[in-house]
C-alpha positions in Angstrom: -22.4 59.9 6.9 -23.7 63.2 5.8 -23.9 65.6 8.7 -27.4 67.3 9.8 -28.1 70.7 9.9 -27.3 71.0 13.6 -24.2 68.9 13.5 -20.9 70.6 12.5 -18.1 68.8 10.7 -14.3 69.3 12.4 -11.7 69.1 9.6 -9.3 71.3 12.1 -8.5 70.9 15.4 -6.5 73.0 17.9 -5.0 71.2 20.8 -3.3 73.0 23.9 -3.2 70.7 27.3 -1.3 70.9 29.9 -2.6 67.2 31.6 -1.7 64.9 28.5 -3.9 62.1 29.9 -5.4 60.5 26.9 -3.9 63.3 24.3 -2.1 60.6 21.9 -5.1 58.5 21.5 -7.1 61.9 20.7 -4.7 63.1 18.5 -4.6 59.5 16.4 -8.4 59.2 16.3 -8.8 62.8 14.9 -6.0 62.2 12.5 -7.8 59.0 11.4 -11.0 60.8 10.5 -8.5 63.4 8.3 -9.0 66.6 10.7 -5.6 68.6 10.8 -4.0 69.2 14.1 -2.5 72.1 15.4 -1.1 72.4 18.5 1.4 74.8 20.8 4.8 73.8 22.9 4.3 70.5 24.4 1.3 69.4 23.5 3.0 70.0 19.6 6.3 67.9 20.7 3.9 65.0 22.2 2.3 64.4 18.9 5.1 64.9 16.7 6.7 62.6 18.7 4.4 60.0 18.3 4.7 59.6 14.4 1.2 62.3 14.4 1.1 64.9 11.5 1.2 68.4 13.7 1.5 71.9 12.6 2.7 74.1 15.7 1.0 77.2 16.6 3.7 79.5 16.2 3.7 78.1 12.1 0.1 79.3 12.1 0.4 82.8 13.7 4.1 83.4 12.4 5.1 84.6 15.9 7.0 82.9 18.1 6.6 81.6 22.0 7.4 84.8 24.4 7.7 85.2 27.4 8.6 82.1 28.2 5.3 80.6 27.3 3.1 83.5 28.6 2.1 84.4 25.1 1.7 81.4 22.3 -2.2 81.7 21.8 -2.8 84.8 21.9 -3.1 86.2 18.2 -5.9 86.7 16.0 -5.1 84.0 13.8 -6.0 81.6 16.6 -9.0 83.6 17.7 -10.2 84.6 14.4 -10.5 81.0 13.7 -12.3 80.3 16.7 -14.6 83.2 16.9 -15.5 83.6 13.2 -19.4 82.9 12.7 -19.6 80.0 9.8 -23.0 81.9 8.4 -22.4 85.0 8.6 -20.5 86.7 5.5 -19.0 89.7 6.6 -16.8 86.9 9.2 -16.1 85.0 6.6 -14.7 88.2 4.5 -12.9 88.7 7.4 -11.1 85.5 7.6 -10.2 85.3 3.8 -8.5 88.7 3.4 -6.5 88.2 6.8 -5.6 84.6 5.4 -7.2 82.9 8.8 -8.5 78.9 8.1 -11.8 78.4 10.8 -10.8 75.6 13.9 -13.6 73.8 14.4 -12.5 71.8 17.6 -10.5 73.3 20.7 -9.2 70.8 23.1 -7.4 73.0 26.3 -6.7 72.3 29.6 -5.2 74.6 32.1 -1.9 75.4 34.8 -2.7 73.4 37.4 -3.6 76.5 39.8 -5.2 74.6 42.3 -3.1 71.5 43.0 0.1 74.4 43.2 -2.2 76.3 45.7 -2.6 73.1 47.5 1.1 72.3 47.6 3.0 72.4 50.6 6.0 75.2 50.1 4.8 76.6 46.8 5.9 80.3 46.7 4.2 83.7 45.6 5.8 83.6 42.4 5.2 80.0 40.9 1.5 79.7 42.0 1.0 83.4 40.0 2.9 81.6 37.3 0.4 78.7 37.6 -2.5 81.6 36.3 -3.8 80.0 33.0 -4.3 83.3 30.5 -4.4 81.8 26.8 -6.1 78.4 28.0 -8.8 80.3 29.5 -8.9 83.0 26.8 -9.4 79.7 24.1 -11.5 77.8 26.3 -13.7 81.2 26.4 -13.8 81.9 22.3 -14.7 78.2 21.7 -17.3 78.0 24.5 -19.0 81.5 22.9 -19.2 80.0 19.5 -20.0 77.2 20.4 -23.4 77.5 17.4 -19.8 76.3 15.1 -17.0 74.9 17.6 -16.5 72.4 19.8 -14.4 72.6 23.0 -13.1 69.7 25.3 -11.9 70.3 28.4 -11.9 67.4 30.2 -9.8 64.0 28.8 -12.9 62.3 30.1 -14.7 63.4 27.1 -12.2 62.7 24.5 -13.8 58.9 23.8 -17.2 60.4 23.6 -16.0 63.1 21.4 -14.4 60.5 19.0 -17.4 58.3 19.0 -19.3 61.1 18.2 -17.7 62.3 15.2 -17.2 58.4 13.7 -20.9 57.9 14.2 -22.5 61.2 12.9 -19.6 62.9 11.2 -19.4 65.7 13.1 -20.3 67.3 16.3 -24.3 67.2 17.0 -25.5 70.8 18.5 -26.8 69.4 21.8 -23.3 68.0 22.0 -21.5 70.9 21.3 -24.0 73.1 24.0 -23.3 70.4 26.9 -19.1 70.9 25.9 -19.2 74.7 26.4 -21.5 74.5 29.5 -18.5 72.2 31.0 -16.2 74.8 29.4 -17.4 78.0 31.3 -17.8 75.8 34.3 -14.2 75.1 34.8 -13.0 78.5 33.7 -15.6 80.1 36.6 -14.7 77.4 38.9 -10.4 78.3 37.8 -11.1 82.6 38.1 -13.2 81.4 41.5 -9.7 79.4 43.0 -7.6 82.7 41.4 -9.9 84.9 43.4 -9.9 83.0 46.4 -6.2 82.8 47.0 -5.7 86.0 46.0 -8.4 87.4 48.3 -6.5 85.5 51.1 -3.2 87.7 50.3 -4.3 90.7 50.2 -7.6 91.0 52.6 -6.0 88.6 55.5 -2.7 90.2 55.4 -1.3 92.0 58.6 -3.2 94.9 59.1 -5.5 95.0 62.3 -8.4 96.2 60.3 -8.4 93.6 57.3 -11.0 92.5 56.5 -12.4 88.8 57.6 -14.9 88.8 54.4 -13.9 88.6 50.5 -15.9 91.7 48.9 -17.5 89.2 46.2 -18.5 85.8 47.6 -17.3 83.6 45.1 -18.2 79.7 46.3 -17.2 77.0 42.3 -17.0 73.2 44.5 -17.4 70.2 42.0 -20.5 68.0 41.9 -19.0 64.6 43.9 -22.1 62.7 44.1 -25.7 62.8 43.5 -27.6 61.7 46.7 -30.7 59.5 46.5 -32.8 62.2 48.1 -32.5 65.0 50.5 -33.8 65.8 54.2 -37.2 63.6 52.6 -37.4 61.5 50.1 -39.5 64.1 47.8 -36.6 66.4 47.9 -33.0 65.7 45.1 -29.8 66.6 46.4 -26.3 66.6 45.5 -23.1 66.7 47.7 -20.5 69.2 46.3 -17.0 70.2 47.0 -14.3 67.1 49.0 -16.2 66.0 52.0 -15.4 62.2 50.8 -12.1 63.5 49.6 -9.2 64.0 51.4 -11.3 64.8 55.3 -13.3 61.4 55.3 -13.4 58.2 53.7 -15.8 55.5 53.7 -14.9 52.1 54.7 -18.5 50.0 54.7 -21.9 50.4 53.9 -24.2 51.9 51.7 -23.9 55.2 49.9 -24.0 58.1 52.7 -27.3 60.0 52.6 -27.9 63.6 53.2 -29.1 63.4 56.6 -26.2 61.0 56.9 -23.5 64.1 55.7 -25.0 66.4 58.0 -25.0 64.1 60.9 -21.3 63.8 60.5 -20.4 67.0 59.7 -21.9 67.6 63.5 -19.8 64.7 65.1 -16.8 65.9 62.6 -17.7 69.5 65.0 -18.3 68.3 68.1 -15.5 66.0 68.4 -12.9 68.1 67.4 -13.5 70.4 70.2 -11.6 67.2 72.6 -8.0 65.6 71.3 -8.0 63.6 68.3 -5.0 61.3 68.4 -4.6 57.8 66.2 -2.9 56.8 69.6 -5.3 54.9 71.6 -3.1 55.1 74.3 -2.3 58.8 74.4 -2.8 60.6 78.1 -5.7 61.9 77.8 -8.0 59.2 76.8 -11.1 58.7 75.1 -13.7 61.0 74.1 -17.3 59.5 72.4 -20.5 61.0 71.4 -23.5 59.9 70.0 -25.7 62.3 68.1 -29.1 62.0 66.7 -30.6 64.4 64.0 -27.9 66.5 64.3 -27.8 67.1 68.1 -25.8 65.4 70.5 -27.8 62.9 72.8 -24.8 61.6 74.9 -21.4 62.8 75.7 -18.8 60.4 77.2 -14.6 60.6 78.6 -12.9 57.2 80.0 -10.0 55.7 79.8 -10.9 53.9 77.0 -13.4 54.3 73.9 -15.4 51.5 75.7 -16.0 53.1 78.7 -16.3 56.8 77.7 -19.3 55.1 74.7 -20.9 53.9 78.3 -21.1 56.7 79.7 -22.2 58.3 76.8 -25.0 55.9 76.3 -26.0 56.0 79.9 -27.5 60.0 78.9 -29.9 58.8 76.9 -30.0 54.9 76.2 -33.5 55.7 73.8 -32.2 58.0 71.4 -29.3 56.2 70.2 -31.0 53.6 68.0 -30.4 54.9 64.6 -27.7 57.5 65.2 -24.1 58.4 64.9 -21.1 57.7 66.9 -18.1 59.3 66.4 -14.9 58.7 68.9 -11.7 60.7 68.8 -9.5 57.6 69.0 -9.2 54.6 66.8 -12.5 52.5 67.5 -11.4 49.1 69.2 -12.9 45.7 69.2 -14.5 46.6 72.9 -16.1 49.2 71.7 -17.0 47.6 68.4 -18.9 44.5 70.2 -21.0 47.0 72.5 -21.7 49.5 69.8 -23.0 45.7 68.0 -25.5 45.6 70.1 -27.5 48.7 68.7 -28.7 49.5 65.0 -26.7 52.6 64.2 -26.4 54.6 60.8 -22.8 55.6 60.6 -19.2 55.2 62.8 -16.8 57.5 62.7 -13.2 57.7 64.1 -10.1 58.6 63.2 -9.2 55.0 62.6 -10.9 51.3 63.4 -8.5 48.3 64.4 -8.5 45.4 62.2 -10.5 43.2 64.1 -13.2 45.8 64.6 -13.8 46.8 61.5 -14.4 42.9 60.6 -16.7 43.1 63.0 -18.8 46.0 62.1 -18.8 45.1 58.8 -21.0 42.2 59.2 -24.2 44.7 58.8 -24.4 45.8 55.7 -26.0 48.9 55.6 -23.8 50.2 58.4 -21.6 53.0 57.2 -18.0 53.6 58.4 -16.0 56.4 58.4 -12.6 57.7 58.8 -11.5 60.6 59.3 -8.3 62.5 58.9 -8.4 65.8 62.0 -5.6 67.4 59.7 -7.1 67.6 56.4 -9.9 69.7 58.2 -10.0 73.6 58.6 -12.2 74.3 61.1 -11.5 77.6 61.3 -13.7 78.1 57.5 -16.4 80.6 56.8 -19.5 79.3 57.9 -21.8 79.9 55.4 -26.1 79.4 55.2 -28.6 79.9 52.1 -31.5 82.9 52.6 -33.9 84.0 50.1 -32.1 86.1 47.1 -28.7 85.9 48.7 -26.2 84.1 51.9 -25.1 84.8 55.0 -21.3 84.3 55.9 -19.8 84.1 59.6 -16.7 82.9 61.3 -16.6 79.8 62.8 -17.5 79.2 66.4 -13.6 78.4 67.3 -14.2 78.7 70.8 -13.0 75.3 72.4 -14.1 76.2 76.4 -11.3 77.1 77.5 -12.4 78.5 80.9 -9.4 80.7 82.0 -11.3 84.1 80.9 -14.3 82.9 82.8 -15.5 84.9 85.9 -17.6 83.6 89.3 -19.4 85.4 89.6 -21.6 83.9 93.3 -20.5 83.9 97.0 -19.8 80.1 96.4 -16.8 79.2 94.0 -17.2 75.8 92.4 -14.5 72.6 93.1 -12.3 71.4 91.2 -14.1 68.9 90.4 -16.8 71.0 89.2 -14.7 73.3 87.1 -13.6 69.8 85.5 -17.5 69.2 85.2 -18.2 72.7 83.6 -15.4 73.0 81.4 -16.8 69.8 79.8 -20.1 70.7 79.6 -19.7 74.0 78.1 -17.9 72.3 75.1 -20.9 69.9 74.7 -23.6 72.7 75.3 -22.2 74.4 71.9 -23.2 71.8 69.7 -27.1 71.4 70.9 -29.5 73.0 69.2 -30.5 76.7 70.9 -32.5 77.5 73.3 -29.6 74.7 74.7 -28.6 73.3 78.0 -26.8 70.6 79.3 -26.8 68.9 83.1 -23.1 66.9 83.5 -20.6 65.8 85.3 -16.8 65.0 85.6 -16.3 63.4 82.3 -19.6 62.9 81.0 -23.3 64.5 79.6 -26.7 63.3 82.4 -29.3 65.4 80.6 -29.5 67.2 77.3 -32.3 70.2 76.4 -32.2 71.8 73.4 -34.1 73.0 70.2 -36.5 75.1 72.9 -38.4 78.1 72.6 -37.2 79.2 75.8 -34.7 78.4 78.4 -36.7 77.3 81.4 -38.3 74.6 78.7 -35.1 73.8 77.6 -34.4 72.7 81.4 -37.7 71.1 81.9 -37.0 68.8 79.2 -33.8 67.9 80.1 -34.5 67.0 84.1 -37.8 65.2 82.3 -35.8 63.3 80.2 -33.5 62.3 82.9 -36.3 61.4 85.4 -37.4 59.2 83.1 -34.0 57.3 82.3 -33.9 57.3 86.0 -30.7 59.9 86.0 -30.2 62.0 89.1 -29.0 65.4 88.4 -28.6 65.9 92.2 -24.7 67.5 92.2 -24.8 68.2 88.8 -23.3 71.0 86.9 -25.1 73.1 84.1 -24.3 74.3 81.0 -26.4 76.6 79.1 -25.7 78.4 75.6 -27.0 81.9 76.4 -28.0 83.8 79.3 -30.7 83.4 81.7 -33.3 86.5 80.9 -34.7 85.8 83.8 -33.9 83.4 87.4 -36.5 80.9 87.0 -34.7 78.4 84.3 -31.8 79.0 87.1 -33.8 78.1 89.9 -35.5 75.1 88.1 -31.8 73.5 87.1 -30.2 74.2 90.9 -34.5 72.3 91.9 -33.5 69.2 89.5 -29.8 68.9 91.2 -27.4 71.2 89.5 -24.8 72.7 92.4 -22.8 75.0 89.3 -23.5 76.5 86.9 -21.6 77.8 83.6 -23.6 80.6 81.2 -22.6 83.6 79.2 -23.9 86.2 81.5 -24.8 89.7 79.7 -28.7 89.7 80.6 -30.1 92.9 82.1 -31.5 90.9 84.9 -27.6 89.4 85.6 -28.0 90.7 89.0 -31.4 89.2 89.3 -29.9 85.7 88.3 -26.8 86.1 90.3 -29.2 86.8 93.5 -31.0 83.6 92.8 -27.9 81.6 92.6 -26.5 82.9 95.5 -29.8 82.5 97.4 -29.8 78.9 97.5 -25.8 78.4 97.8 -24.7 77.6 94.4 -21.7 78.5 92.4 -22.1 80.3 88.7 -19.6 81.1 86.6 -19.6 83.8 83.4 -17.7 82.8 80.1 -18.2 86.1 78.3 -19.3 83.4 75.3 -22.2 82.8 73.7 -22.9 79.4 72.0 -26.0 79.9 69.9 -26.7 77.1 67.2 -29.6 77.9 65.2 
């Protein structure tokens, strides 16, 4: 077939891979269709040695490999042939009196930089060597000119590009465009990794005074999956980066939504501030929450996942239809036949027994999840999307540990309180601000949060527990910032709480503190605030 005016013929091909995955059946269908290959070290040996017609890149540049394979590319000879405009005569002058032939197909991939990053023990020295130069540098000329070249990185497309070129007898432009957009994409999202690492040498090195945040924010994640719709179903999204790859796996159900991710990204949160152990029968035991639109409704410890799921439920036994419940300890068949009970969107754990999962996977649309706590840094920049730019912060890594914590009242809270507030605090930082939380030992009563001001924040939660018929009388309370002023204090010790856990830092501290030991309660000061906005 004759080729159109947009599509570009390829009678020369220059091939340079480092992942060979489909290169023989490449290099065969372009030999087929009478396109010359050239190729450098490897990829040159590979297709020699599979009975392919190959001249090596060193024959075309008349230099040899140096360096030890830093420099095989780089000569004008390979560029010139990339670069050189096909309609523009003053290029083509330029090819003909240095003796250059145009290459009308690049096919590169790069040093796997990443996966060496990733691997356990790699030194200094072979990850730098793992920096792709003349790939890139290829990749690059090909991608510019891509008006006359082509350029595959990705064996994915190797089919496509052979069907392309059997069908129309050359590369069609729109073809050519989408090849260098994917081109330029994996050589931003390669310089992105470099910088990244490289950022983490030299600006999180010893010093006191280096710096926590990269000078450019430099963010290249892969498109996993397209989501059927965002927050509402007027709204596309997308879920980048390896959320589903390598920290969670689905094990049931239908595709995860959006709201779905960012529900368990809150239970992923919230649960990893309590022990996450694969042993169900670790000393410890079991910690459960339930969450609901991203906030946690119920918070529950036992001896078992059954029984710390009960007390979870008992919070708020309304809000759980249609949530998420994530347990730090492989989910049973007990808790599997209660949670049955209830329609629920996802389950999470770290693992689910044999038996349950046959269980749960009776509903159909109910997704499951495990997790794996060690492929998950929770220590990562948190970072949030504002008009013309993004705001980056350290994680909220405080787990409530309370030995920096102060009373700061006549009346020093029990054991058994300290117990209470302890776990309350680390359920208080995963509610929506203004935030409070009424518990005790080993599990959540009452949950405010998502308030406009504190006292409301403690309205609604005594309201929502008078009307599950809780009583918050010996209670302890959590809340996520200061009291500005003593009446959300007064109302919580009025609904039942007898301790209290806050920040502290108001200017009317000594106002607050007054009030609280007024009516003969204890308070204690973390220092801490827990705002979640």
């Amino acid at each position: 077939m004759t080729p159109q005016s947009s599509t570009r013929p390829v009678a020369r091909a220059l091939l340079s891979v480092y992942d060979k995955s489909g290169l023989l059946e490449l290099g065969r269908g372009l030999a087929e269709l009478g396109v010359e290959l050239v190729a450098s070290g490897g990829t040159a040996t590979a297709l020699a040695d599979a009975g392919l017609e190959v001249t090596a890149v060193e024959s075309l540049t008349g230099s040899p490999e140096m360096l030890g394979g830093r420099v095989k590319t780089l000569h004008p000879k390979v560029h010139g042939g990339i670069l050189a405009r096909r309609d523009l005569a003053q290029d083509q002058q330029d090819l003909a009196a240095q003796q250059i032939a145009p290459i009308d197909l690049v096919v590169c991939n790069l040093y796997p930089f990443e996966e060496t990053v990733a691997t356990p023990g790699a030194s200094y020295a072979d990850i730098v060597e793992k920096i792709d130069i003349g790939g890139p540098s290829m990749l690059r000329s090909a991608a510019k000119n891509h008006a006359d070249v082509g350029v595959v990185v990705s064996p994915a497309d190797y089919p496509v590009v052979l069907a392309e070129l059997r069908e129309h007898g050359g590369l069609r432009e729109e073809t050519r465009r989408r090849l260098a957009l994917e081109a330029f994409r994996r050589t931003a999202a390669y310089d992105a990794a470099i910088q990244s690492w490289l950022a983490e040498q030299v600006e999180s090195g010893d010093t006191v005074d280096a710096p926590v945040f990269p000078e450019t924010f430099l963010q290249s994640l892969p498109r996993t999956t397209m989501l059927r719709y965002g927050e509402n179903p007027h709204q596309q999204a997308a879920l980048y980066g390896s959320f589903l790859d390598g920290i969670a796996r689905q094990l049931h159900g239908k595709e995860l939504s959006y709201n779905n991710l960012v529900d368990v990204q809150a239970a992923l949160a919230l649960i990893l501030d309590f022990p996450v152990d694969l042993d169900s029968s670790a000393e410890g035991g079991a910690c459960v929450a339930i969450l609901k639109h991203n906030t946690p409704c119920g918070v529950g410890l036992g001896p078992s996942p059954l029984e710390a799921y009960q007390r979870a439920f008992e919070t708020d036994p309304e809000s759980p239809f249609g949530g998420i419940i994530v347990c730090n300890q492989p989910w049973d068949l007990a808790l599997a036949e209660e949670v049955d009970k209830i329609f629920t969107e996802v389950l999470v754990a770290p693992g689910f027994a044999e038996d349950a999962l046959a269980l749960l996977r009776k509903k159909k649309n109910r997704r499951l999840l495990s997790f794996d706590a060690t492929a998950i840094d929770a220590a990562q920049l948190e970072w949030k999307r504002i008009f013309g730019g993004v705001l980056l912060q350290q994680a909220d890594a405080s787990r409530g540990d309370l030995g920096a914590a102060e009373v700061v009242t006549k009346t020093r809270p029990t054991p058994e309180q300290l117990r209470a507030l302890e776990f309350a605090w680390r359920v208080v930082k995963h509610v929506k601000s203004n935030a409070v939380v009424f518990g005790a030992d080993g599990r959540t009563l009452a949950v405010g949060g998502g308030c406009t001001s504190r006292v409301d924040a403690v309205h609604a939660a005594a309201a929502k527990a008078a009307r599950t018929g809780i009583s918050l009388e010996g209670s302890v309370l959590a809340s996520d910032a200061f009291f500005p002023f003593p009446d959300g204090l007064e109302t919580a010790i009025e609904a039942g709480a007898r301790a209290i856990i806050q920040p502290g830092g108001s200017a009317r501290d000594e106002a607050v503190i007054e009030a609280a030991d007024r009516l003969g309660v204890a308070m204690v000061f973390t220092g801490v605030r827990h705002f979640r906005h």
